[in-house]
C-alpha positions in Angstrom: 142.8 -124.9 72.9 143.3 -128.2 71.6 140.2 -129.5 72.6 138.3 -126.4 70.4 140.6 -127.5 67.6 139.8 -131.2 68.0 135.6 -130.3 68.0 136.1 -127.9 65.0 137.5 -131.0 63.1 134.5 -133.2 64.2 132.0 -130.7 63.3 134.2 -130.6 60.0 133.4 -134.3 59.7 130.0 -134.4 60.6 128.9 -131.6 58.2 131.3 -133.5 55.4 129.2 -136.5 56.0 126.1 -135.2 56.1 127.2 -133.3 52.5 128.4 -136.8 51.6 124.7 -138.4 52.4 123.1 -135.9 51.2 124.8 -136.1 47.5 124.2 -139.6 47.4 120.7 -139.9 48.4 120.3 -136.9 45.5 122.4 -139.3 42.8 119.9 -141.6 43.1 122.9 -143.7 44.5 125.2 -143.5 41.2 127.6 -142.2 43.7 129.4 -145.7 45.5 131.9 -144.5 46.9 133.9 -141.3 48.0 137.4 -141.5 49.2 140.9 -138.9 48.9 141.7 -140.3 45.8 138.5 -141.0 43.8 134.9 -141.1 43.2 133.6 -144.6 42.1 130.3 -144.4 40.4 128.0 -146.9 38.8 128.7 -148.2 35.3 125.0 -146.5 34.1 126.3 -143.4 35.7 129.7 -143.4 34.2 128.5 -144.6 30.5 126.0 -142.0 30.3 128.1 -139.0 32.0 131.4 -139.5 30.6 132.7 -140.5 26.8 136.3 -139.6 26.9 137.6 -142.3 29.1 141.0 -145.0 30.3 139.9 -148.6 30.0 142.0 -150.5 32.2 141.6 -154.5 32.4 141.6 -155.6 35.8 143.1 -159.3 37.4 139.8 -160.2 38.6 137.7 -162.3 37.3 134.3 -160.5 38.6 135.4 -157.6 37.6 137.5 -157.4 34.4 137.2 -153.4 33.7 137.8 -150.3 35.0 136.9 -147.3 33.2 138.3 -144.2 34.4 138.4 -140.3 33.8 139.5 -137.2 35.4 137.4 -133.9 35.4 139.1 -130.8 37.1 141.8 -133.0 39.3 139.3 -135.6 40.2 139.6 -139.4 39.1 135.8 -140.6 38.6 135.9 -144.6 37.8 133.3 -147.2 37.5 134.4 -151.1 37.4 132.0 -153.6 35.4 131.3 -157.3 35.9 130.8 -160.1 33.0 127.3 -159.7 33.1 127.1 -156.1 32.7 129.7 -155.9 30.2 127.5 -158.4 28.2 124.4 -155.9 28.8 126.0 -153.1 27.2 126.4 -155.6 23.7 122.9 -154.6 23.7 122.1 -151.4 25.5 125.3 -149.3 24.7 127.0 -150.8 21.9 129.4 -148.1 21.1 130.9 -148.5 24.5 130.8 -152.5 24.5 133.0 -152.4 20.9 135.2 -149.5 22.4 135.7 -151.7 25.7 136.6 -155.0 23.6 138.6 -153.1 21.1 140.8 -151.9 24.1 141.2 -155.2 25.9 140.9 -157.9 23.2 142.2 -160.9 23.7 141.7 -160.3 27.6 138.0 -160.2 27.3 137.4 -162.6 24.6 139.1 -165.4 26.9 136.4 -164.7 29.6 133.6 -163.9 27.3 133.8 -167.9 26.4 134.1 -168.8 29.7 
């Protein structure tokens, strides 16, 4: 009996990944990562899916911002680096001026550096 339960749960997690692989290779890979709590997606992804968002600075000096949002019960959160903040100066202004408005004095320090 407990060996049928234990091969249920495998075939559980073998169709879940296979789900999983199959959403990603559909997503283009926007999707980075899957786990209980979240779904972490790329910045493009997030920017262009999501305006209603957190922006949480982050003690890292790769990766300054989070940005994070909740659809339905589920957390969906992209982080950026320095170089991809700077990109959306140019390619998604809006969300640049939101991002630095939100963080300030946190970003201007590493936006000098």
């Amino acid at each position: 009996m407990q060996g049928e339960m234990e091969m249920t749960r495998i075939e559980e997690l073998v169709e879940f990944q296979k789900k999983y692989k199959e959403i990603c290779y559909k997503s283009d890979f926007t999707v980075v990562s899957i786990n209980t709590d979240n779904i972490h997606v790329t910045p493009k992804y997030f920017l262009n899916n999501f305006t209603d968002y957190k922006i949480l600075k982050r003690i890292d000096k790769d990766y300054p911002v989070r940005l994070s949002t909740n659809i339905k019960g589920v957390d969906f959160f992209t982080i950026l680096s320095m170089p991809e903040l700077r990109e959306l100066e140019i390619k998604k202004q809006d969300a640049y001026e939101k991002i630095v408005n939100e963080l300030g004095d946190y970003l201007n320090g590493l936006l000098e550096e």
